[in-house]
C-alpha positions as CSV (number, residue, x, y, z in Angstrom):
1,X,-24.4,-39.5,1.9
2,X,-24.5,-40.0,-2.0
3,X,-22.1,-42.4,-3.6
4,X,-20.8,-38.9,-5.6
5,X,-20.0,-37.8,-2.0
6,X,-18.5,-40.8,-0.8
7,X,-16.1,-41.6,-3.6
8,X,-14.9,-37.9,-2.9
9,X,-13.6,-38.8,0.3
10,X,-12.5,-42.3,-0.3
11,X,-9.9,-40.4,-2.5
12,X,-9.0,-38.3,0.1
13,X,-7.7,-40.9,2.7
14,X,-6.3,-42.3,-0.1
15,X,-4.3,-39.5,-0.4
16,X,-3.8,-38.5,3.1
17,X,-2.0,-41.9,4.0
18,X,1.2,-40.7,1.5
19,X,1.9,-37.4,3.1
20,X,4.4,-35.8,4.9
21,X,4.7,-34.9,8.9
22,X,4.5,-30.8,8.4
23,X,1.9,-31.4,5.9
24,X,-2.2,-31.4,6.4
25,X,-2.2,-35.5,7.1
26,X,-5.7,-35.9,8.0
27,X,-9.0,-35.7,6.3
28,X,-11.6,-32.6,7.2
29,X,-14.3,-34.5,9.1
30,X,-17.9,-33.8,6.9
31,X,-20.1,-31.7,8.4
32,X,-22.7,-31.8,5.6
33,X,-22.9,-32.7,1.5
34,X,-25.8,-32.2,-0.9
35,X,-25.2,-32.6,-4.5
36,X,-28.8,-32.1,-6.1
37,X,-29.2,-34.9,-7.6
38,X,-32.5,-35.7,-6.6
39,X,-35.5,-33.4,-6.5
40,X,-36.0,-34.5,-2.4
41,X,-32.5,-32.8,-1.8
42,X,-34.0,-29.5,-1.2
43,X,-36.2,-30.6,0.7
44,X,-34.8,-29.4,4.0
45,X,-34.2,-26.1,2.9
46,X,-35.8,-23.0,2.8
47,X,-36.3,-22.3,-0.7
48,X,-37.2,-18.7,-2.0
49,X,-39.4,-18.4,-5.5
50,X,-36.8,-18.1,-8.1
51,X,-35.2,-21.1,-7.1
52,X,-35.6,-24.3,-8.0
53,X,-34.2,-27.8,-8.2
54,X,-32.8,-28.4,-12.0
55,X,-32.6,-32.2,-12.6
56,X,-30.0,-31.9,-15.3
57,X,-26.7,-29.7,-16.3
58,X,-25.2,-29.9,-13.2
59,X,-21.2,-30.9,-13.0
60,X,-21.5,-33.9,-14.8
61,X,-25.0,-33.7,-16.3
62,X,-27.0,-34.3,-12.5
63,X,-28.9,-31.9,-10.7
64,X,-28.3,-28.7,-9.7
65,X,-29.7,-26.0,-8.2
66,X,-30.7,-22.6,-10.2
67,X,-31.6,-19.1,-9.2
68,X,-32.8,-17.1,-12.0
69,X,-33.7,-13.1,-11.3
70,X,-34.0,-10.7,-13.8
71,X,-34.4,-8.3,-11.0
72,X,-32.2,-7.9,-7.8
73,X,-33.7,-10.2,-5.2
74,X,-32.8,-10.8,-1.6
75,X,-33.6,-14.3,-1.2
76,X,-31.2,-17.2,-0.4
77,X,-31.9,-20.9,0.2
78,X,-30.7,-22.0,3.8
79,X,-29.9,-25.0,5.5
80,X,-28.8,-25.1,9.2
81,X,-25.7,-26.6,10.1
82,X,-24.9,-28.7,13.2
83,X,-23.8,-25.7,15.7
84,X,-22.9,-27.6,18.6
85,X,-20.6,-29.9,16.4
86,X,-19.3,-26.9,15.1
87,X,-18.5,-24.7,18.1
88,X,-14.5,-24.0,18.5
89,X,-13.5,-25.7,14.9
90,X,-12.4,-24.6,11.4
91,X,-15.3,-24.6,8.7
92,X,-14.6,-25.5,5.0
93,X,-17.1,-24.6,2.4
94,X,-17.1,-25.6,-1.0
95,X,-19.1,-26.1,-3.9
96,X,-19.1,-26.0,-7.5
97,X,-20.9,-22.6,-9.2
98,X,-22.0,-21.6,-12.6
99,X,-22.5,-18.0,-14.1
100,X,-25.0,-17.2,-16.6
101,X,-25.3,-13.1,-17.3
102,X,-24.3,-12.1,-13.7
103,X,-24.6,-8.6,-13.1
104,X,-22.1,-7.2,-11.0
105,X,-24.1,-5.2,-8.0
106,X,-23.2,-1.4,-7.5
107,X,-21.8,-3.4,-3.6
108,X,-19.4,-5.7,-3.6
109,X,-20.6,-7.7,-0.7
110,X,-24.0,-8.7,-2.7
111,X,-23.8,-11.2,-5.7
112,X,-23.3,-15.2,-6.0
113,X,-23.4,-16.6,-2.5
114,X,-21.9,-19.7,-1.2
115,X,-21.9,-17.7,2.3
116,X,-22.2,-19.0,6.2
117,X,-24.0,-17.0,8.8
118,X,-22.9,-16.8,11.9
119,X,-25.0,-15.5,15.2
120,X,-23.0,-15.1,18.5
121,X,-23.5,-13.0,21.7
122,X,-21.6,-10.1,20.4
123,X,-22.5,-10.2,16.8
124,X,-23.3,-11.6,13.6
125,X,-21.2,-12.6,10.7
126,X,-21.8,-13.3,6.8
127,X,-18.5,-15.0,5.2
128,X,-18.5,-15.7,1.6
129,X,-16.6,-16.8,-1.7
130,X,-15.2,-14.3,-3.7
131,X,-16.6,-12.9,-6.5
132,X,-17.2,-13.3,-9.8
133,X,-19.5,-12.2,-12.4
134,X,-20.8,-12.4,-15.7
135,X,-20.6,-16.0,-18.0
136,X,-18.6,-19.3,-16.8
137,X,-18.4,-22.1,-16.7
138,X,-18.1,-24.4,-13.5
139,X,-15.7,-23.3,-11.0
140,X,-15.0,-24.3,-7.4
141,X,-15.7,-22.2,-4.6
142,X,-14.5,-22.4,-1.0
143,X,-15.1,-20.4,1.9
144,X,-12.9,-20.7,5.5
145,X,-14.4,-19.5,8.9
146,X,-13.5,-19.9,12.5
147,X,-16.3,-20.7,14.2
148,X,-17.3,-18.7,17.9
149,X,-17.3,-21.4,21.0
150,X,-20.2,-19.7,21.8
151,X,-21.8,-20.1,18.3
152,X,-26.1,-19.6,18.6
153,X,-27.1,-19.6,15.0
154,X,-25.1,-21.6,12.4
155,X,-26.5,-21.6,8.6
156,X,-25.4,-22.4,5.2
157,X,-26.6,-19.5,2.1
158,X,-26.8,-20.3,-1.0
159,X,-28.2,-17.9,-3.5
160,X,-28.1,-14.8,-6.2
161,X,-28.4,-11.7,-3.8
162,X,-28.7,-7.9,-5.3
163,X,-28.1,-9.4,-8.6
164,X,-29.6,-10.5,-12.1
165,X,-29.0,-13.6,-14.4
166,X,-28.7,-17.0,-13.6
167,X,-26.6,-18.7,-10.9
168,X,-26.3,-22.6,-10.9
169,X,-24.7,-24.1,-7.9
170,X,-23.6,-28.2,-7.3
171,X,-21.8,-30.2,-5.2
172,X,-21.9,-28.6,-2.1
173,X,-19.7,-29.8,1.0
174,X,-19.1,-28.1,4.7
175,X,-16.1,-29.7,6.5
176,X,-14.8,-29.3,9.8
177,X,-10.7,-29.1,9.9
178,X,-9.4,-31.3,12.0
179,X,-8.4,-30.7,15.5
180,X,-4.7,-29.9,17.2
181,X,-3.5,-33.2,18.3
182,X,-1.1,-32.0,21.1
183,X,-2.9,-29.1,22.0
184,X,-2.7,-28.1,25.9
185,X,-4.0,-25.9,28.7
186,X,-2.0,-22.4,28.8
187,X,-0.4,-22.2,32.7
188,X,-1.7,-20.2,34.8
189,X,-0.5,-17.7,36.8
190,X,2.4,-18.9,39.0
191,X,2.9,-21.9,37.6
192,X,5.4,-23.6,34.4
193,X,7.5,-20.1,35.0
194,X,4.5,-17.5,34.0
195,X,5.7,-14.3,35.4
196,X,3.6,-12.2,37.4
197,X,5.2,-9.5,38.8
198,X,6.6,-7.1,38.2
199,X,3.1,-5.9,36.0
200,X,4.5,-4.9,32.4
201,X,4.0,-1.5,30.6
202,X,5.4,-0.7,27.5
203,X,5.0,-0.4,23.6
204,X,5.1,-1.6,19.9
205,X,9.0,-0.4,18.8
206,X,9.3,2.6,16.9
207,X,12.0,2.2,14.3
208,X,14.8,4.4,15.6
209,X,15.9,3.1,19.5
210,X,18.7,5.2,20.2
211,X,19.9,5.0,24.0
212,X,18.5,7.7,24.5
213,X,15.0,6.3,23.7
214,X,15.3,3.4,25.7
215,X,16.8,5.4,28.5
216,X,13.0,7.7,28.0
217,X,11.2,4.9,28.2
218,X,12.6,2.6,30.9
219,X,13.0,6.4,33.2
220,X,10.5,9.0,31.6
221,X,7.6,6.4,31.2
222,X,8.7,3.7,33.8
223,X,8.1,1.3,30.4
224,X,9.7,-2.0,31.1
225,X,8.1,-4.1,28.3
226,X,8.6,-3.4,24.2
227,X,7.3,-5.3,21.1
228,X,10.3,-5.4,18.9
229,X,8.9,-5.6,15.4
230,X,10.3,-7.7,12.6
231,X,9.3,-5.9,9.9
232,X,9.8,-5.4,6.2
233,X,9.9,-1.8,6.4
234,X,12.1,-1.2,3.3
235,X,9.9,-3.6,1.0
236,X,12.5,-5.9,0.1
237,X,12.7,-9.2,-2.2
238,X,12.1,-11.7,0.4
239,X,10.1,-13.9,-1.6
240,X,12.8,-17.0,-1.9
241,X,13.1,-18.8,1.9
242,X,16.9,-18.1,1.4
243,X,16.5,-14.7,1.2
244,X,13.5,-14.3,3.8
245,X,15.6,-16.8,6.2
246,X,18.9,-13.8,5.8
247,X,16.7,-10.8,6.1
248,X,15.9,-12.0,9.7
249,X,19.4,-12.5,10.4
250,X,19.9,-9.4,10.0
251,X,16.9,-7.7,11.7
252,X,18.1,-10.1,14.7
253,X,21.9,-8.8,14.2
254,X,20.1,-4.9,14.2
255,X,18.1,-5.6,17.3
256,X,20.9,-7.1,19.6
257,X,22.5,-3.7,20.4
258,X,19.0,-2.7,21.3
259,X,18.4,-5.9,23.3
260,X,21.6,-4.9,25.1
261,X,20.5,-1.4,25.8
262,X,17.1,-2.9,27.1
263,X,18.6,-5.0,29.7
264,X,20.9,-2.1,30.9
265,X,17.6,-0.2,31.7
266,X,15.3,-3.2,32.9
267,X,13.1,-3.8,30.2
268,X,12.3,-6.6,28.5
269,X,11.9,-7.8,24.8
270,X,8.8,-9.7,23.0
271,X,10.3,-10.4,19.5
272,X,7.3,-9.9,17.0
273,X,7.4,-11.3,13.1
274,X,5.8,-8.4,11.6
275,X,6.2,-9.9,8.2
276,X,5.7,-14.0,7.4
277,X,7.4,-16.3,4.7
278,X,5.5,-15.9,1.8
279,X,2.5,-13.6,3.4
280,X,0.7,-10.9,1.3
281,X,-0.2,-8.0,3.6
282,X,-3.1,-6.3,4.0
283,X,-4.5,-2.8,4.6
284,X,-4.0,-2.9,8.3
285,X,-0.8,-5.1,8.0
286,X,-2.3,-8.3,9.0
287,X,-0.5,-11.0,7.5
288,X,-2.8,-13.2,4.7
289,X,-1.0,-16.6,5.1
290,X,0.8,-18.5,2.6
291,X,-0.1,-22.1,2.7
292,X,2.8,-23.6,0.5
293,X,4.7,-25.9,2.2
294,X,7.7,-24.2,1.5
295,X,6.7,-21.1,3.2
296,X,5.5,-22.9,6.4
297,X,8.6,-24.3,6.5
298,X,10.7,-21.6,6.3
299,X,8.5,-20.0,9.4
300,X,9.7,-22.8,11.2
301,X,13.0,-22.6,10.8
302,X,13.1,-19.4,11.4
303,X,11.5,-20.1,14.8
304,X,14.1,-23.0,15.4
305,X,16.4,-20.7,14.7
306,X,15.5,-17.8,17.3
307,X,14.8,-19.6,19.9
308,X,18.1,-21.3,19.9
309,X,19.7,-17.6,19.3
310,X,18.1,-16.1,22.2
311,X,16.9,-19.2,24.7
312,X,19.2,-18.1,27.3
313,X,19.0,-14.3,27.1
314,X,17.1,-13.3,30.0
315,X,16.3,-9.7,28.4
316,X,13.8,-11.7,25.8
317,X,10.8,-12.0,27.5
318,X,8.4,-13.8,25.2
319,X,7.4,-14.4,21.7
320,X,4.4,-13.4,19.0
321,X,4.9,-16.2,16.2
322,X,3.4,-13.6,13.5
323,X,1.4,-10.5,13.4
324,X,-2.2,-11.0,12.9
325,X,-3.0,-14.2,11.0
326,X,-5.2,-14.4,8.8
327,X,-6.6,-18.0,6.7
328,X,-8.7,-16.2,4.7
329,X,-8.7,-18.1,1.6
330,X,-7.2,-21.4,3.5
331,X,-8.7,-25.0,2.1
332,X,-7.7,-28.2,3.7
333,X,-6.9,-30.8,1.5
334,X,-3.8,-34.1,2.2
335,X,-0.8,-32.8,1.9
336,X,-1.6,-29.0,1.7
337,X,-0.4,-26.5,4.2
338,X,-2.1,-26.3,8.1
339,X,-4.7,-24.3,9.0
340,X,-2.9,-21.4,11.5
341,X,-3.8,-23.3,14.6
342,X,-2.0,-26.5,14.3
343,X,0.7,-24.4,12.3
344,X,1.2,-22.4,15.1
345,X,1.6,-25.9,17.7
């Protein structure tokens, strides 16, 4: 490790020992570093022609390295990563890029590439930075992936791919998030009070559950399970936690007449946030996570503040903490917001 390197993460458990109990306390665990300084340091890559180690005009005048193509090429240097290190943790990537003339490719997956590979049983993966094109100056990139337990090829990409100009990249890190610390087995069946009988049907709520519905459901369909969605249907301002922390009060105050109708039929509840503090929403509704502090904290008080509501109604039969995570654009760094894994413990 260069001193570059190790002065980076000095600073970080420096500033990891003065922050708070909800936020990210502990340093990512290094995985692997280069920053070019030396012309060795590509040494155990595979380097394409049009690549090149640059000994100067990196981030701070060191090395770098440069891809230059005045054609669209489809080469990439790559460096494998420890997989069985890897397996079952959160990956960090970052690194510092520089855009000279970038042409913007006619698909937007091709371009710059600060980009992991991933190989696994039932498929293969390529997760990158997002883009951007034409002249800049040095930025920082990052790239967040979930790494497979069953992981078979692991690799770090770095490159110009279906593009022309020049792309100069520096300072490059792979980090491995730290683990849960009070992480534990799920019960199994018959044991800690996991039912197993009677065997649940049902569905995701519609948004209109007259008596009459639920009476269909429970007698018509022999339902006996529904996913009561949270959800902000009507779009509203629920950007402030104040206001996000009363629009569930009231979605719980519109679902307790429905709760009571459920239990008069025999079918149980499973209380889904559809919509998260401070989430963006994609195309498919999955949730793209806020990682201000202030958001996470508002999704745990509104947990608190369920589970205290409803802990001894027996109609509620379980919980979905919020609708398809996703940590996208997630970096770890002391005192930041968790990763959705140890948010979610």
């Amino acid at each position: 490790m260069t001193k570059t390197l190790g002065a980076r993460l000095l600073l970080l458990w420096v500033m990891a020992a003065a922050t708070g109990t909800r936020a990210a306390d502990q340093l990512p665990e290094l995985l692997f570093g280069e920053d070019f300084e030396q012309p060795g340091s590509i040494a155990r890559w595979s380097v394409p022609a049009g690549a090149k180690h640059r000994p100067s005009g990196g981030t701070g005048h060191s090395g770098c390295l440069e891809f230059t193509y005045g054609s669209p090429q489809n080469r990439l240097c790559i460096v494998q990563l420890d997989k069985r290190k890897a397996a079952g943790r959160g990956l960090l990537v970052e690194g510092m890029l520089k855009g000279v003339n970038l042409e913007k490719p006619a698909k937007g997956y091709l371009g710059p590439k600060l980009m992991i590979h991933l190989k696994c049983p039932h498929g293969e993966s390529w997760i990158d930075q997002p883009k951007q094109y034409g002249s800049y100056d040095w930025q920082k990139a990052s790239v967040f992936v979930r790494v497979p337990s069953d992981v078979e090829t692991l690799e770090l990409c770095l490159g110009l791919q279906g593009s022309t100009g020049t792309l100069f990249i520096d300072d490059v890190t792979v980090s491995l998030l730290p683990e849960m610390a009070h992480s534990s087995p799920a019960p199994q069946e018959g044991e800690g009070g996991l039912q197993t009988t009677p065997r649940l049907r049902g569905v995701m709520s519609g948004h209109h559950l007259a008596e009459t519905d639920i009476r269909d459901l429970a007698e018509g369909w022999r339902a006996n399970l529904v996913r009561y969605q949270i959800y902000n249907l009507d779009k509203e301002d629920i950007s402030r936690p104040e206001d996000y922390i009363a629009w569930v009060k009231r979605k719980l105050d519109e679902m307790d007449p429905v709760a009571a109708l459920c239990g008069q039929y025999g079918i149980k509840l499973l209380i889904d946030l559809h919509t998260g503090p401070g989430a963006r929403q994609d195309g498919t509704l999955s949730n793209l996570l806020s990682f201000r502090i202030e958001d996470q904290d508002t999704l745990i008080r509104v947990w608190e503040m369920i589970a205290a509501r409803y802990k001894a109604n027996p109609v509620i039969w379980g919980y979905d903490i919020l609708n398809e995570p996703r940590e996208d654009n997630y970096v770890c760094k002391p005192g930041g917001g968790l990763d959705w894994n140890r948010l979610a413990e």
